[in-house]
N, C-alpha and C positions, 0 to 999 in steps of 0.2 A: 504494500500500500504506500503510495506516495505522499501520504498528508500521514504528520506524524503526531498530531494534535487528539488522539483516541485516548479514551480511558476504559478503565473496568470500574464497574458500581454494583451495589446489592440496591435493588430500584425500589427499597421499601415496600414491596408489593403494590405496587405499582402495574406493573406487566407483569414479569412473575416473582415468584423465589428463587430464583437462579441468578450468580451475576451473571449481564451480557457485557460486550464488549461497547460502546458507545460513543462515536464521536464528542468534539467541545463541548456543542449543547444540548448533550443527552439524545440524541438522535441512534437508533442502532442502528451499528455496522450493518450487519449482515441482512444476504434477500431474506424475504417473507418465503413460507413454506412451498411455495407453488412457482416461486421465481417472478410471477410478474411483478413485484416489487425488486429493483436488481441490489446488490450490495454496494455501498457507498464509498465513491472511492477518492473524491474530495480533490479530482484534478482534472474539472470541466474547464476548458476555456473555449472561446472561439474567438475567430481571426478578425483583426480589426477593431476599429475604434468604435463601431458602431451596434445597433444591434437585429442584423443580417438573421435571417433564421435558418441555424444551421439544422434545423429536421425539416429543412421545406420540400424533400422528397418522403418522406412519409406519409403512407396512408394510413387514415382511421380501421382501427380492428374492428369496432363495435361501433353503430350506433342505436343511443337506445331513445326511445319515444315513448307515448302515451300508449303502444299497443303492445311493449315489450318489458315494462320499465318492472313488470310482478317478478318477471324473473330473473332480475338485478339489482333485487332491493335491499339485500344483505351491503351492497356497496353504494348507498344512495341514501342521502340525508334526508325529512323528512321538508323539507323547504326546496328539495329538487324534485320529490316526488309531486310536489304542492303548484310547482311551475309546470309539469308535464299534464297534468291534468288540467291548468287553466287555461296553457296554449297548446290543444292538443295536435294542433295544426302545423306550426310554427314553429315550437319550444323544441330542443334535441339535445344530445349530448353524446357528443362525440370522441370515443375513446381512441385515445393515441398509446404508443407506448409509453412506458418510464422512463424518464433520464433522471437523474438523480444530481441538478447540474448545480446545490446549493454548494456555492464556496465563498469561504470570509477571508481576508487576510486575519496572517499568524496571528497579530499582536492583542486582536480581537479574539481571537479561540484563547490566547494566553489568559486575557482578562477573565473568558469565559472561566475557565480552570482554576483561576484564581476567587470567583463568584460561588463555585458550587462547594469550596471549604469555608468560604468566610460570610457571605452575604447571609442574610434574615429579614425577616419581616419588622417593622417599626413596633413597638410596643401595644400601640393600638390598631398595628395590625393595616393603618394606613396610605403606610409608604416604606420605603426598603434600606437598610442598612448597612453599613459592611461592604459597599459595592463598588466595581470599578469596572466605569465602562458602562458593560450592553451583558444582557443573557444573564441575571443575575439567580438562576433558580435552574440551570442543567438538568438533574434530576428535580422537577417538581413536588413536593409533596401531598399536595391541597390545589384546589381550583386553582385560590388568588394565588399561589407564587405562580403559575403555568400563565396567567392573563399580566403576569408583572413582565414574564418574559415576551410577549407581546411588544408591551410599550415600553421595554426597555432595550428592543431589538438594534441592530445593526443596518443604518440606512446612509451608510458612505460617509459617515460622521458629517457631513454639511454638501446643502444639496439647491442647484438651483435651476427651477424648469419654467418651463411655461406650457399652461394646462389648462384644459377646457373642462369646463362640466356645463352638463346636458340636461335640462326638465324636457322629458316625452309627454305628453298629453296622452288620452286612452286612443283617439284617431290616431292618431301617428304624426301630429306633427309634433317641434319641438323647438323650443328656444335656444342660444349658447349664452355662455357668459366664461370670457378668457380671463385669467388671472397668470398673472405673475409669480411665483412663490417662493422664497427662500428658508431655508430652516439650517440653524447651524447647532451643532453641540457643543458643548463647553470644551472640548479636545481642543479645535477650531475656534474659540474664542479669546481674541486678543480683552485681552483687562477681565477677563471672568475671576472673582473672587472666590477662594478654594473654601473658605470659610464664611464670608457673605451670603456666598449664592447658591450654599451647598445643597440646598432643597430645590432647585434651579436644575429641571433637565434637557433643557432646550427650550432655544427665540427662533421665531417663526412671527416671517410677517408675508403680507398677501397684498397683493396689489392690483386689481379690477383692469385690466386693456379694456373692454368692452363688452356691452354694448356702450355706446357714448351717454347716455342716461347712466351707467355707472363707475365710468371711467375714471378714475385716480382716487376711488374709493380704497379705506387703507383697514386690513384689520393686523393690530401689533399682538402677540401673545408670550407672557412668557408664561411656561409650562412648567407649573410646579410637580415634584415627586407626592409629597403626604399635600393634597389637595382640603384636607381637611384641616390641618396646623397652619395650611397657607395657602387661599385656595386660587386656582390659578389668575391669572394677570392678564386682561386684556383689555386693548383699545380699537379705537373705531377713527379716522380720519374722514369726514366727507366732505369731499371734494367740493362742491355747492355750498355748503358753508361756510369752508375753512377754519373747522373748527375738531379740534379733539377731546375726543370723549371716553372715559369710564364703558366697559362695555363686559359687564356683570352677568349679561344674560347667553354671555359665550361660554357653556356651561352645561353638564348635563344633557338633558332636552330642550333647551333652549335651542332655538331655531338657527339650521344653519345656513350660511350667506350665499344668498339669492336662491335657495333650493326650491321656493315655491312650497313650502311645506313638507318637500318629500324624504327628510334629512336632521338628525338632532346635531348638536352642537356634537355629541359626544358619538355620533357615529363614523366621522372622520376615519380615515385609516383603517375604517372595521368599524372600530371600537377604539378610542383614543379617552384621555381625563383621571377621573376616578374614579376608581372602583368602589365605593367605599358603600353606595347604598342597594349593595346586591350580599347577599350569600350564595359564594362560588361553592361549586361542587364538583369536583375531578371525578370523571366517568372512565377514565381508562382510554385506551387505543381501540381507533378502527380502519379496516381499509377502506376507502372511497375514493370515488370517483372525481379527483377536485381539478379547479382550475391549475396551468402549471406549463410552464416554457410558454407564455402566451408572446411569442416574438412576431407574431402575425400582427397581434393585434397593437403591438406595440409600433408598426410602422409608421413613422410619420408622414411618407405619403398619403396615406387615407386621408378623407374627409369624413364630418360628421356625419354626412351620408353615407356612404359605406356603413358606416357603424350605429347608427338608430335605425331601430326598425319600428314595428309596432307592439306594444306590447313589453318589447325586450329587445336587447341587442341584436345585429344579426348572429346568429349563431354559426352558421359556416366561418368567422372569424374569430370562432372560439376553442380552445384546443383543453382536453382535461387526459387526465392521468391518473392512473391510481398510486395511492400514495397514503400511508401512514399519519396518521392525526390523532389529535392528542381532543376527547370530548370533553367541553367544559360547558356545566350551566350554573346559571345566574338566577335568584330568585329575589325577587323587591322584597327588601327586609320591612317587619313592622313596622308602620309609623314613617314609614321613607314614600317620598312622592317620586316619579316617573313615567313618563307614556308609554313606557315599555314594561310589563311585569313581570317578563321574562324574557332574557336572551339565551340563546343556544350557539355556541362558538367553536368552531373545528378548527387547530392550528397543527398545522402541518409540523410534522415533528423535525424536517432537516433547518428549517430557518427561523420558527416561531410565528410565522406571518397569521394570521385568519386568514384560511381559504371560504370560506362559508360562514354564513348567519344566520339565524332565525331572529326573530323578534316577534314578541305575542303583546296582546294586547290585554288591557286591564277584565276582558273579559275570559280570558285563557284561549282566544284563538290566534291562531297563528297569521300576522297582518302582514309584515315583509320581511322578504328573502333579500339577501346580501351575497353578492358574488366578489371576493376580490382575486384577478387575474395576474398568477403571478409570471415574473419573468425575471431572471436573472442580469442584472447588469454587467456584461462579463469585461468592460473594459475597468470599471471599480471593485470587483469580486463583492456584491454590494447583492444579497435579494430584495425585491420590491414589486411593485405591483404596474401593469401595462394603466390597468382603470379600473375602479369598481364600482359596480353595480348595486343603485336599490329596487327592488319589485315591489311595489303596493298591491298585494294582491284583490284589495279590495276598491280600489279604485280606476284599476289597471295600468295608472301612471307609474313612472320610474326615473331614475337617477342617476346617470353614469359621471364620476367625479375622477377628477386625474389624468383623462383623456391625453394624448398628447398627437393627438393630429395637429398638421400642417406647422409643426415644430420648424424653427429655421437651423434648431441645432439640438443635439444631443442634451438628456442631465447633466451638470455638470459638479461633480463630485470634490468633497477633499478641499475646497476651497477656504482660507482664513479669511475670519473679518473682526469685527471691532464692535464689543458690545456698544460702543454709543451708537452703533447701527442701530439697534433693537432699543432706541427710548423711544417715548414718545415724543419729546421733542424736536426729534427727526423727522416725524412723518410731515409734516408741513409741505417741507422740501419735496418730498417723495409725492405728494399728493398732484402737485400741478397740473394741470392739464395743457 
């Protein structure tokens, strides 16, 4: 094996009584019983700076639909089976093979390694301790360290794109709204205070290109860890005003910017904030069918058309694989408010990412499904996502966030900057039109 960053663990019963062998972040080695999981061997690359899809001679093995889907339900989440049934027409999923193409830089699997002897939960259980870096929970114990490795994952340590997100209408048609975004971690940040800002896990700010109605609108965030001790930090620039504002309701279920409703504050990224008013419950592994090498859809040739359909994306631009996850649910603790009162969260065991969602609603039905389409950035050894997707199943509207059509250039990874970037007395400047 060419990646020398494996360990051995007793997985606390977890998966079993046995140790396995397991990559940095608790990911095992070795194929699944039947091989279409292959063993992991942690020296994917592919050629060039950009992101070419190197399986674009591959055909789909399976595909399964609304007429097939009973007898591949053992590999099918309960929010895919919820999609084939309400686009029975339309909806599909298409099985490709496995590549198993997650890889981090070393110094990131070190920190990782360094995380699974020292790192813990905050006393109240609210944010995490002992940590350095990203992947702070390897072998997970419990739901919440498995959802801390989530949002504590490795995203090229600072990252800056330009990305569209999509409101569908149930007809089919659909709105854009282009943002700017940059997000850096404290790695990457000149003047970051190791003691000031240590509850500080990244500045992220956003900046509206268009439509011209909301052009140089600005939202600042900085992203606390115990959201409870200190809960996160965010502003608002509008550009029409010229004016900065307190923006408190970036938060939770608090509504997210320009979604049209179809989007909470905290469904960003999957699942992005705090955890604080759910009880996690770690369900174990399973095999499914999840999104994975989506380099198709990561083209930035396409146009929005290509990629909204009705209903749902187009699906022949979607590529899944089966792959190992890690089940975690979420239940609205007493006395705790949310639109959502239950989440269901599948994270793929090689990068930590949410490949899938559920989200129920305060009556225990199940209201929208979450896709997020991964792909590897092989020019920063960085996992991350093409777009993800929301499904209102009950509206038939939907959501696609992070899009990166008709990009002029690549993410651009690894980049330093200067926390006076990320006050709000920047934004001003930032806002112009």
């Amino acid at each position: 094996m060419k990646n020398s960053f494996v360990l051995s663990w007793l997985l606390f019963g977890c998966l079993s009584a046995q140790a396995q062998e397991l990559t940095a972040v608790g990911a095992e080695v070795a194929a699944n019983a039947d091989g279409s999981i292959p063993a992991w061997t942690g020296d994917f690359k592919a050629a060039g700076q950009d992101l070419s899809d190197p399986f674009a001679g591959e055909s789909a093995r399976l595909r399964i639909g609304a007429d097939n889907f009973h007898a591949h339900r053992a590999h099918l989440t309960d929010g895919q089976i919820a999609m084939l049934q309400r686009y029975p027409d339309s909806y599909f999923i298409d099985v490709y093979p496995t590549h198993r193409t997650a890889v981090l830089p070393e110094p990131v699997q070190e920190l990782a390694k360094y995380n699974a002897r020292n790192a813990r939960l905050s006393a109240d259980a609210n944010g995490v301790e002992g940590y350095r870096g990203y992947y702070p929970f390897p072998v997970p114990r419990n739901g919440l360290e498995a959802v801390w490795n989530h949002f504590m994952r490795y995203r090229g340590g600072s990252l800056n794109r330009d990305q569209v997100q999509v409101v569908a209408q149930a007809n089919g048609s659909y709105s854009e709204v282009r943002i700017k975004e940059q997000v850096v971690w404290p790695e990457n940040l000149d003047g970051y205070d190791e003691v000031g800002d240590r509850n500080v896990m990244l500045y992220a700010k956003q900046i509206v290109a268009a439509p011209s109605r909301l052009a140089g609108n600005i939202l600042l965030v900085h992203e606390t860890v115990n959201q409870v001790e200190q809960p996160r930090l965010a502003w608002m620039y509008n550009a029409g005003q010229r004016r900065v504002r307190r923006a408190p309701q970036v938060a939770y279920d608090g509504p997210g910017t320009a979604a049209d409703g179809l989007r909470t504050s905290d469904n960003a990224d999957m699942y992005s904030g705090s955890p604080d008013r759910y009880d996690w419950k770690l369900e174990g592994k399973r095999e499914i069918y999840i999104p994975y090498n989506n380099f198709r859809l990561a083209d930035p040739a396409l146009s929005v058309a290509d990629v909204a359909g009705k209903g749902h994306i187009n699906q022949g631009l979607a590529r899944y694989e089966k792959h190992r996850v890690w089940k975690v649910v979420g239940e609205l603790k007493s006395g705790k408010r949310h639109i959502y009162n239950k989440r269901v969260l599948y994270l793929d065991e090689d990068t930590w990412q949410i490949a899938l969602a559920e989200h129920y609603d305060n009556r225990g039905e199940l209201w929208r499904v979450s896709e997020g389409f991964h792909v590897q950035f092989t020019y920063a050894d960085t996992p991350w996502y093409a777009a993800e997707a929301i499904y209102d199943l009950n509206s038939s509207r939907y959501l696609i966030y992070g899009l990166l059509v008709d990009a002029q250039q690549p993410i651009e990874f690894g980049f330093r900057a200067s926390k006076s970037e990320y006050q709000p007395a920047a934004l001003r400047h930032l806002g112009v039109k």
